[in-house]
C-alpha positions in Angstrom: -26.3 50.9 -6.3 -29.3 49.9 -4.2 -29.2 46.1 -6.2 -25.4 45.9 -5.2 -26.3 46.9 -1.1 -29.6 44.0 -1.5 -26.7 41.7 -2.6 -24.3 42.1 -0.1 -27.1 42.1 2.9 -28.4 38.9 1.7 -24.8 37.5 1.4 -24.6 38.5 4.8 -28.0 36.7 6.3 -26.9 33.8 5.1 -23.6 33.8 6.4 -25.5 34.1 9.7 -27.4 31.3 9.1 -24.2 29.0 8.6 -22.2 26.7 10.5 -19.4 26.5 8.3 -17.9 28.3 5.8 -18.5 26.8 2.5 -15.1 23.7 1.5 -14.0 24.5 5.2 -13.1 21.8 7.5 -16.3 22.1 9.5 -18.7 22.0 5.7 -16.7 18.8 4.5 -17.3 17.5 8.0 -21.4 18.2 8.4 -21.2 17.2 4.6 -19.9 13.7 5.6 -22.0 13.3 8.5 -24.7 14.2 6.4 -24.1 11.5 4.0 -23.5 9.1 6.3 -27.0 9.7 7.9 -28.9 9.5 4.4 -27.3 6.7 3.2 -27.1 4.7 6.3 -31.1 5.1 6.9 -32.5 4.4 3.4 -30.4 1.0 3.3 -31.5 0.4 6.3 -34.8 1.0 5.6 -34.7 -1.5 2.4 -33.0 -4.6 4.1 -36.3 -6.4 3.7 -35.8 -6.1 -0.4 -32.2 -6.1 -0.5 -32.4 -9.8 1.3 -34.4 -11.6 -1.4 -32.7 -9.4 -4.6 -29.1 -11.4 -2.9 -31.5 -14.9 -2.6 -33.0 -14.3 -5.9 -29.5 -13.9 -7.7 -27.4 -17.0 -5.8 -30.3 -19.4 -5.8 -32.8 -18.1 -9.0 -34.9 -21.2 -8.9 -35.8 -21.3 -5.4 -36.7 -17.5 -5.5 -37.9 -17.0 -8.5 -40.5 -14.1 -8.1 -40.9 -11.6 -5.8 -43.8 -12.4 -4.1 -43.0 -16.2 -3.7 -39.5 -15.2 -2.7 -40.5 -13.2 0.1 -42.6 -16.1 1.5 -40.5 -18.6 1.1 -37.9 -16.7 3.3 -41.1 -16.0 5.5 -41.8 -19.9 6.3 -38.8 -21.4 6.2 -36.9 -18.7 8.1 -39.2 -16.7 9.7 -39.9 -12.6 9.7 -35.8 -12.2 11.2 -34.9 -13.6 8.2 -36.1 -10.5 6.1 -33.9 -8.4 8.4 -30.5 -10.5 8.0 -27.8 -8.1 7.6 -29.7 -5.1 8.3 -25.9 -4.1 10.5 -24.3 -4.3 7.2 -26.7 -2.0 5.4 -26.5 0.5 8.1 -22.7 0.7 9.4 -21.3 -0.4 5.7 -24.1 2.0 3.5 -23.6 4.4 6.3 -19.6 4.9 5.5 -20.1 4.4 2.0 -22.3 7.4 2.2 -20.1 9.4 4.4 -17.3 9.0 1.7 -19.4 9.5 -1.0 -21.0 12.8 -0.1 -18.1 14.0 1.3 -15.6 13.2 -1.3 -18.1 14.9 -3.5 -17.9 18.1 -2.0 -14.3 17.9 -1.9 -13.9 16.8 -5.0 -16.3 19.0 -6.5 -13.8 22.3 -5.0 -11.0 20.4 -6.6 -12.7 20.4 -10.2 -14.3 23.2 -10.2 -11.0 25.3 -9.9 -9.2 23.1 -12.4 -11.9 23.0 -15.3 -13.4 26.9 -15.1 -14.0 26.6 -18.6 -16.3 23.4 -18.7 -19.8 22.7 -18.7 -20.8 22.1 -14.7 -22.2 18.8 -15.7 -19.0 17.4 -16.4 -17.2 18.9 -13.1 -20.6 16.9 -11.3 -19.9 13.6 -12.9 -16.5 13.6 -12.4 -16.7 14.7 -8.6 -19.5 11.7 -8.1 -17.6 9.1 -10.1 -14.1 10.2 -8.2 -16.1 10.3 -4.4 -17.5 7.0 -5.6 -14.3 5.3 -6.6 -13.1 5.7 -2.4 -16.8 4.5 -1.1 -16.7 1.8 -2.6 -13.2 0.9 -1.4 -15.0 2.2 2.6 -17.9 -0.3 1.7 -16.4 -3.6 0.3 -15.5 -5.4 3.7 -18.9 -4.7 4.6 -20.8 -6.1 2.0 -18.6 -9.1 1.8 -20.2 -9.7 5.2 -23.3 -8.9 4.9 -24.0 -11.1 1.4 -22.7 -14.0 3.4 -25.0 -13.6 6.3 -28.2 -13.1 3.9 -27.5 -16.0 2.0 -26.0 -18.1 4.3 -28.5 -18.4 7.4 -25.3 -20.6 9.3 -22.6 -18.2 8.4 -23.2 -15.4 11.0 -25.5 -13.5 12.5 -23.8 -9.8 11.6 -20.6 -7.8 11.4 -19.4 -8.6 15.3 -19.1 -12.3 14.8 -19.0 -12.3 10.1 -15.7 -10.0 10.2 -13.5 -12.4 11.9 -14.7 -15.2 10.9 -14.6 -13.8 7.0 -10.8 -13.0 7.6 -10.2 -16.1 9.3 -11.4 -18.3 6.2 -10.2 -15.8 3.2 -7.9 -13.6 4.9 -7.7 -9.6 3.8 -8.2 -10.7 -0.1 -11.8 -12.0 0.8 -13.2 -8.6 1.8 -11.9 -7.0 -1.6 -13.0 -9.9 -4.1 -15.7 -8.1 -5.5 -14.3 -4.6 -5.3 -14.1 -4.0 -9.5 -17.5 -5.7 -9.6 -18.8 -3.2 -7.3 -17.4 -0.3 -8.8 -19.1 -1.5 -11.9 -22.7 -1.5 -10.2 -22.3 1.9 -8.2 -21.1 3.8 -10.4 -23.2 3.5 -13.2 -26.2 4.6 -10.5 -25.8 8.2 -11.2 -27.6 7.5 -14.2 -31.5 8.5 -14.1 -33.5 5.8 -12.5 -33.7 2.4 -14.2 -30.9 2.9 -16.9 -28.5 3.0 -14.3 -29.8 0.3 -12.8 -30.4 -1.9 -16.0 -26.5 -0.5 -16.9 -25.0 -2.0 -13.6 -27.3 -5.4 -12.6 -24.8 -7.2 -14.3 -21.9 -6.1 -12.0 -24.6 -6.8 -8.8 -25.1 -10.1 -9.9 -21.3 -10.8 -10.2 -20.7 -9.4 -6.6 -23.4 -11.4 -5.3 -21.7 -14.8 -6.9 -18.3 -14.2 -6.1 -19.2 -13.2 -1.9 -20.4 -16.8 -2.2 -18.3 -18.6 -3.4 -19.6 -19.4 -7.1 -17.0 -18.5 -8.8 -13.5 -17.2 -8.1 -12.8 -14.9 -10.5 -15.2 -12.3 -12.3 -15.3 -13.6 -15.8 -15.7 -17.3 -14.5 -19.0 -15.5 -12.8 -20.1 -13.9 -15.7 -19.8 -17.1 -17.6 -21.5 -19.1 -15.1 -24.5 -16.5 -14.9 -25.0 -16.4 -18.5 -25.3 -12.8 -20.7 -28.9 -13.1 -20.5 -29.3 -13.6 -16.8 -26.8 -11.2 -15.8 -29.2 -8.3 -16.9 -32.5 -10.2 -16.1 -31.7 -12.1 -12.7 -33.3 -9.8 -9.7 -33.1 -6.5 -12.5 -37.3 -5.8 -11.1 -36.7 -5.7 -7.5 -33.6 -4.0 -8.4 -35.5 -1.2 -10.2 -37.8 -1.1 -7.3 -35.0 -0.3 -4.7 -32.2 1.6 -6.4 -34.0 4.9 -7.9 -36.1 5.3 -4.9 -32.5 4.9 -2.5 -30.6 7.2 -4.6 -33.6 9.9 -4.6 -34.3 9.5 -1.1 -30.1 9.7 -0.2 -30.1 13.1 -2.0 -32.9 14.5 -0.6 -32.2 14.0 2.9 -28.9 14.7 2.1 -29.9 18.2 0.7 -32.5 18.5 3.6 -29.5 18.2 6.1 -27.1 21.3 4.5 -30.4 23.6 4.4 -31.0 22.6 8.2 -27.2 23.4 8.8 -27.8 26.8 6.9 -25.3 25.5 4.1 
């Protein structure tokens, strides 16, 4: 019929219109690039906030609001200061991201042939949570670093000089301390907006403690934080910067595979 012939020709524009064929090797590789791109940016592009939400959790009394927070770092560091780390965010977000958008393409394929009969919401969750579970692993090393260098002016100045000097002190275990702890604050963020981010601020607060050395272990953290503080410490800022990210990573993610005709 005429609706069968309008079918295949628009199947057939958009083919045109592509770069890869959808799961190929080419899509899971602009898919990755992609990710890398949007999540790379938008941390970048937060640095400012993500320095004084680290300050705010290892030293609450000092920075105790946003606002004052922001100028103390302003007087008694100067405006680099805001910046610290901004290499972490970029390379370490920007591989997370890679992983993550990736993996969740691939994954997706994986899932969505193994559970035809379930509801798409659940073959979505599990592909984010699965993609998540390997960026995380991507990211640690990098965050390890780049906590250090915002909270500890003397520590380094980025990844070139914190990597060694990180592995030299802690060896390979003091990349990967907060690894659980971080699982515990990303993966809760594919929750709407602040619930997610109210779900995981006490895993953020953890990673921030144990990357400088206030505890050793993850329950001695949480103890040392308190059950209060470990939803309250830096959860405003946090609400400020983690919905905005995560909608901002999607759409210039998205905005990517429509440019590449995907």
């Amino acid at each position: 019929t005429w609706q069968r012939k309008k079918a295949r020709r628009e199947k057939m524009r958009r083919a045109e219109g592509k770069l890869a064929e959808e799961f190929s090797a080419g899509y899971y590789g602009i898919c990755t690039a992609g990710g890398m791109l949007s999540a790379g940016t938008t941390h970048l592009a937060i640095t400012p906030l993500d320095v004084l939400k680290v300050n705010m959790q290892v030293n609450p009394i000092k920075y105790n609001g946003i606002s004052k927070g922001f100028s103390i770092l302003w007087k008694e560091q100067g405006p680099s200061a805001l910046w610290r780390g901004w290499s972490g965010k970029l390379f370490g977000y920007g591989v997370q991201g890679g992983c993550k958008f990736g993996l969740y393409e691939y994954f997706r394929k994986i899932y969505s042939d193994v559970l035809v009969d379930h509801n798409r919401s659940v073959v979505f969750f599990l592909s984010s949570a699965s993609a998540q579970v390997f960026a995380d692993v991507a990211l640690c090393p990098f965050e390890a670093v780049k906590v250090r260098v915002q909270t500890q002016p003397h520590f380094a100045r980025g990844l070139t000089d914190g990597f060694p000097k990180l592995y030299a002190s802690e060896g390979l275990s003091g990349f990967y301390k907060g690894l659980l702890p971080l699982w515990g604050r990303n993966l809760p963020c594919y929750a709407a907006g602040a619930v997610g981010t109210i779900i995981s601020n006490p895993a953020d607060n953890i990673v921030s403690s144990l990357y400088n050395r206030k505890a050793d272990t993850v329950l001695q953290a949480a103890k040392n934080i308190g059950l209060v503080n470990l939803f309250t410490r830096s959860l405003p800022i946090r609400i400020m910067v983690v919905g905005p990210v995560v909608t901002l990573q999607w759409f210039f993610y998205d905005t990517i595979k429509v440019l590449n005709g995907l």
